[in-house]
N, C-alpha and C positions, 0 to 999 in steps of 0.2 A: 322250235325252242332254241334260244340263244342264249349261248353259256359261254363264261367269262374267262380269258384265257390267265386274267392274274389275280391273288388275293388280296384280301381288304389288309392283309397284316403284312404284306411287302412293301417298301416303301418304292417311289417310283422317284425318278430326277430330283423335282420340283420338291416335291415333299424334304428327301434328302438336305437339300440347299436352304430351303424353311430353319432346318431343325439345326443345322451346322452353323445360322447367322445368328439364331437366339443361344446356342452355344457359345458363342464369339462374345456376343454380347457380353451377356456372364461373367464371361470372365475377364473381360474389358472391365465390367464395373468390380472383381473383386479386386483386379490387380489397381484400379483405384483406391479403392478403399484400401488395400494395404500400402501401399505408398503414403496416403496422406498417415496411415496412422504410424507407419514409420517416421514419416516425417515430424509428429506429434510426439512420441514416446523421445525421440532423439535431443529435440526439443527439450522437455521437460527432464530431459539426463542430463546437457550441459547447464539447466539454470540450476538444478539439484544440485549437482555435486560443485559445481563455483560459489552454491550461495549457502549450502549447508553452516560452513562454519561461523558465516556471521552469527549463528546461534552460540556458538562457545568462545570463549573468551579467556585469555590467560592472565593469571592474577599472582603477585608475589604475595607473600604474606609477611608481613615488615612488625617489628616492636617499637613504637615508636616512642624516644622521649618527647614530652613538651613540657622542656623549663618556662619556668615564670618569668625567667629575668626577660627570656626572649618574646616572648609571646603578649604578657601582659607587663608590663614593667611597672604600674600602680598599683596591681591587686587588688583593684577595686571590682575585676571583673564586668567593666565597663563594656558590654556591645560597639558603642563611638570609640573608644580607643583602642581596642583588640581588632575592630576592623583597619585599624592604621597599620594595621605589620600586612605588607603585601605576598602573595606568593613567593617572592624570592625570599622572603625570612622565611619559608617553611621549606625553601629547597636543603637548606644545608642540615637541616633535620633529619630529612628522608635520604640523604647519602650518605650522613651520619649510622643511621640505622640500618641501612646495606651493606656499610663498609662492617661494622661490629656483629650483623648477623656471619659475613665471611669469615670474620678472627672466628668468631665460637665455634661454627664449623670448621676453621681449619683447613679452609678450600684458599689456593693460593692462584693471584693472575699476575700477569706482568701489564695487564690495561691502566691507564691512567686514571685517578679517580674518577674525572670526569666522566669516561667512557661506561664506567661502572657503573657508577649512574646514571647513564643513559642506556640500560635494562630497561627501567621503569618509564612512562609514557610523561610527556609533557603536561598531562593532566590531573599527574598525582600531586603535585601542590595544592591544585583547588581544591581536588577531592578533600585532602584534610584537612586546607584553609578551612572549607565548608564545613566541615564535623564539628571543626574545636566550636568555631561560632555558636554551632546549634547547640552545644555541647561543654560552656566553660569550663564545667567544673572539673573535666579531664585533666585543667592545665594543673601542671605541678607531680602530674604521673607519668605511667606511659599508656599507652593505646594502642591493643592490635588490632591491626587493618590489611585489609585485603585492597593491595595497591595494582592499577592496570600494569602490565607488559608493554613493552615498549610495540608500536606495528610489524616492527620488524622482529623479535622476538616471538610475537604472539605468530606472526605466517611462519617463521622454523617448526613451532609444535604442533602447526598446522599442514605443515608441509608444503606450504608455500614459496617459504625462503629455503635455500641451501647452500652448502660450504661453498659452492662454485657461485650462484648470485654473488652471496655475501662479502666474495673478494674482489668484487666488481659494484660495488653499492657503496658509497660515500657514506650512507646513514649506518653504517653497520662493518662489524666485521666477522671472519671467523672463529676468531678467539672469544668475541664477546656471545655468538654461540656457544661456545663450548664453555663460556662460564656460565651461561643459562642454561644446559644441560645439567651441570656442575648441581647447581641450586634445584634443577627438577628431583633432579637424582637423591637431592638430601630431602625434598618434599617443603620445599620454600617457593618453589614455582610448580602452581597447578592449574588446566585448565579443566573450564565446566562452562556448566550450560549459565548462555548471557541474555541472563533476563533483561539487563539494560537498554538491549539492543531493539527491544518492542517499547519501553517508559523513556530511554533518555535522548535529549535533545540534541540537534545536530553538532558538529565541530568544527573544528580550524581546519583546512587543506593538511597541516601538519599532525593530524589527531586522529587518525582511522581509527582506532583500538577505541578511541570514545564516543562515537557517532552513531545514534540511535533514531528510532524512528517518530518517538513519543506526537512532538508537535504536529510533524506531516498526519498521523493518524487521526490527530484531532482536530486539526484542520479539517481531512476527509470528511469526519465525522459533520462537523457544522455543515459544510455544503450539502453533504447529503440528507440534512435536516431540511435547509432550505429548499433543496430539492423537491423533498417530498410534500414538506406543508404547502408549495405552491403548483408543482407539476401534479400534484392527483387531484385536486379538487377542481383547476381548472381545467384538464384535461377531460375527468370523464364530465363535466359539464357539457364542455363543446360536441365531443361525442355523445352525447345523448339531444344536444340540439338539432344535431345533424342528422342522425339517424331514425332519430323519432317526430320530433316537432319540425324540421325543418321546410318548406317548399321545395321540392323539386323547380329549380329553374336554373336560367344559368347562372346566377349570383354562384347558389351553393354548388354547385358542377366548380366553377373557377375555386370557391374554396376549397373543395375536398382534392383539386390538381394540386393546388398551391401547399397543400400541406404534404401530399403522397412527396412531392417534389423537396419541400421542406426535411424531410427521411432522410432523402439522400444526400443534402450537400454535406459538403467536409466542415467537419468539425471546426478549423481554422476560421470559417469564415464567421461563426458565433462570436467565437474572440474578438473579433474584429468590429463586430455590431454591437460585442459590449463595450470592447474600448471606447468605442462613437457612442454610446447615448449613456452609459453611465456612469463613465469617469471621465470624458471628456463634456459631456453635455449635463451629466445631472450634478457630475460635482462629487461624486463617493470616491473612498481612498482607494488606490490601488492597496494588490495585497489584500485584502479584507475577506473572508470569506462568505460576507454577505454577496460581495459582486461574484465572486465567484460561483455562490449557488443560484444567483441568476443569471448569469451565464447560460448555467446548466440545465437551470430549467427551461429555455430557451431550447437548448438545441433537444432536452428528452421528452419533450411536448409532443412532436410528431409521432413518437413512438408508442406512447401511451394513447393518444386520440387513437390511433390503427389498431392499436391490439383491442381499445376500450371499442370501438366499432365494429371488430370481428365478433369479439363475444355478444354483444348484443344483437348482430345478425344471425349468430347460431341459436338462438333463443326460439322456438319454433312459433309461427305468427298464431298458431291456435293458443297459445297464453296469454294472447294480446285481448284475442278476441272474446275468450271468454270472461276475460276482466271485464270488458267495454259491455259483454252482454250481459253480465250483473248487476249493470248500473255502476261501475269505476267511472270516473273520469279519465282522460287519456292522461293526464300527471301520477294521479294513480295508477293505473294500468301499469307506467312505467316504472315508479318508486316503492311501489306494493308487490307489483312481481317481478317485471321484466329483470332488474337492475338487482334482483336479490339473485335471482337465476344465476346472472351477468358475470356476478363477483369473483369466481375463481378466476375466470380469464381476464377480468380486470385486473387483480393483485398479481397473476403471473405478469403481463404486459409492462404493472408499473415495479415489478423485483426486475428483470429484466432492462429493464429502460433507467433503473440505477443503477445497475452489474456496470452498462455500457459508459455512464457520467462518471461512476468512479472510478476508471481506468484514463480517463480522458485527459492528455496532455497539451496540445496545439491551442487550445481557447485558455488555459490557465497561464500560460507565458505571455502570451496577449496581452492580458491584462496584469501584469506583474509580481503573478506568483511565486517567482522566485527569487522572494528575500531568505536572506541566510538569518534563520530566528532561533536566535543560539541558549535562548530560554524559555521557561514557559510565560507569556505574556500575563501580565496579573490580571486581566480581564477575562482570562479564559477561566476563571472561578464563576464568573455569572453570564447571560448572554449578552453584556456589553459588547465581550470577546466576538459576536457577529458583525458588530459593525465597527470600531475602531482600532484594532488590532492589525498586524500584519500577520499572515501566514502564510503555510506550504501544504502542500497536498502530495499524498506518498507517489504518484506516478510523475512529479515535478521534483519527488525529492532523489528519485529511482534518476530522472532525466542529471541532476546536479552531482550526483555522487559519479555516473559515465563523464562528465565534464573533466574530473580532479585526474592531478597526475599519478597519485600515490596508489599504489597496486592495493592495497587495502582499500579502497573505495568501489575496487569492482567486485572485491568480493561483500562488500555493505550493499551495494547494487542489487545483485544476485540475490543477496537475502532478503531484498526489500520487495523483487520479483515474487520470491515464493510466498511471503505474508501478502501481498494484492492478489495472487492466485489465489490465495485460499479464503480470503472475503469474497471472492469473485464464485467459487467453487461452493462454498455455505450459499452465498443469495441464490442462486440459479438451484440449488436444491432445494433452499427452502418454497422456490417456486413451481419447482414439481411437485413436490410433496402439496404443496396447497391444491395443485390443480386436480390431484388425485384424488385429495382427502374430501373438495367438496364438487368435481365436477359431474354431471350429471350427463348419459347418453339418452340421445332421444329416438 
């Protein structure tokens, strides 16, 4: 009889050494994972708190007169001749109305007028240019209005600018803080949430306090129109050529390398095959957001054809088969079952494959994305606006606002980060939520 001098529940060397390197492991991969997601959370702390306040906005509250003498000198109320009085007829209005909001309060500065009205931003003439216009019958009263802060005013309630910058900033001083403290303090300067900053359209390098995202967003929006109506229909076309009707030979082996390979190259080089065949070779405007969504759909083709091909190879071949043994035809087979099956992982592939075209910057400079469209273009009322218009796209306008020198640009930057985060963070949910809601295990 031969009997064992050790237990089954001792460990021996080998064993020891086994369990010690899957140990390692371990914690190799969590100390991965916590890194990248430090890296991630830190991440998403400096774009947060840099771009938070592009959401608020600081507003004076002004009573303004508007004489007739000045404004309309006919009284006819003429649209053609009240558009003749330019911005600078309406600046001495609005310094007018600052300097007699200070008498009433009673708030004293030693700033020269000028300076005093340079509180309020560059912008506020047009703002109420634009009002009286829409608006004649105001002239001959007055009109309270909610007029921007100057950049530099609005980053002090922001806490961006302070007494120390500001005695080092030609645009600014400390005293002109401390009369716009002055006026908070009386409740004539307040800031709140800036709806503007998602509707209105870009500005001068001089105009941070007025730079919005309106255009860029709906530019986004067009391309990713174009996107979709051409990148899904020919995509899972060719994915269903391919993997269901296609021959096995080398033809299809060269295209299915030529597309995996197509996945990967860099985005730039799309820009560059559209500058070459559609503005230089077809003749379309730069700027347009027709070339731009095909651009894109250009480069989110491979992505949709691979995701449009996985799901229909997870489909399992006994749905093929028992269609085909029903009397289907193989079109049927694939249009009646296969491709209804298919669908969740189709629409994840192509939400996805627009998450990745709508962050996409290197192929929209290419082809001349970055015009400064300081309005909204009158075509963007019908889909003329796809093809003769110029526009921007928010990760070109994110790219343009990093360009300026004015510190109020990067914190417009920053905010313009956290709204393409959060279109980027909705689509990629809406894409699991799809895949959950109709995906089937087999």
């Amino acid at each position: 009889m031969i009997t064992s001098t050790t237990s089954l529940l001792d460990q021996d060397y080998r064993t020891r050494r086994r369990n010690s390197a899957e140990a390692r492991f371990r914690a190799y991969g969590l100390a991965a994972i916590g890194v990248a997601t430090m890296a991630l959370v830190l991440l998403l702390t400096s774009v947060v708190s840099n771009g938070l306040g592009a959401f608020r906005q600081t507003y004076i509250t002004l009573e303004i007169p508007l004489p007739e003498a000045t404004l309309d000198k006919s009284g006819r109320r003429d649209p053609v001749a009240m558009a003749k009085v330019s911005t600078f007829g309406y600046a001495p209005l609005l310094r007018d109305a600052l300097l007699g909001k200070l008498a009433k309060l009673q708030i004293t500065s030693e700033l020269p007028d000028k300076d005093i009205a340079g509180l309020m931003s560059k912008e506020a003439t047009a703002t109420l240019r634009d009002h009286v216009l829409a608006n004649p019958d105001l002239i001959g009263g007055n009109v309270t209005m909610e007029i921007l802060a100057d950049g530099r005013i609005d980053g002090y309630f922001k806490g961006r600018v302070t007494m120390e910058s500001a005695a080092l900033d030609g645009n600014t001083s400390p005293e002109a803080l401390q009369l716009a403290q002055k006026l908070a303090d009386a409740g004539v300067i307040i800031t709140r949430f800036n709806r503007e900053f998602l509707t209105a359209p870009d500005a001068s390098d001089q105009r941070p306090e007025a730079a919005g995202l309106g255009v860029a967003i709906l530019g986004s929006l067009y391309m990713m129109l174009v996107v979709l109506v051409l990148a899904l229909p020919i995509g899972v076309a060719t994915s269903i050529y391919l993997e269901e009707l296609a021959p096995k030979n080398r033809v299809s082996d060269l295209i299915e390398v030529n597309i995996s390979n197509l996945a990967a190259v860099p985005s730039i080089v799309f820009g560059i095959l559209g500058l070459a065949i559609f503005i230089n070779f077809a003749g379309m405007r730069q700027s347009s957001p027709l070339v731009g969504g095909l651009v894109l759909t250009l480069m989110t083709l491979p992505t949709i054809i691979i995701s449009t091909r996985a799901a229909l190879k997870a489909v399992p071949p006994s749905i093929r088969d028992a269609a085909l043994g029903v009397g289907a035809s193989k079109m049927q087979a694939v249009f009646h079952h296969v491709l209804p099956l298919a669908a969740p992982g189709i629409l994840t592939g192509t939400i996805i494959g627009l998450a990745q075209a709508l962050g996409e910057t290197a192929p929209l400079l290419l082809i001349g994305m970055v015009a400064f469209v300081r309005d909204y273009p009158a075509a963007y009322s019908d889909t003329a606006g796809l093809f003769g218009e110029a526009a921007t796209a928010l990760p070109v306008q994110i790219f343009n606002w990093t360009q300026r020198a004015d510190p109020g640009f990067s914190e417009r930057a920053s905010g313009a980060i956290i709204t393409l985060l959060v279109f980027l963070a909705v689509m990629n949910t809406v894409a699991v939520l799809l895949r959950r809601r109709f995906e089937r295990r087999w």
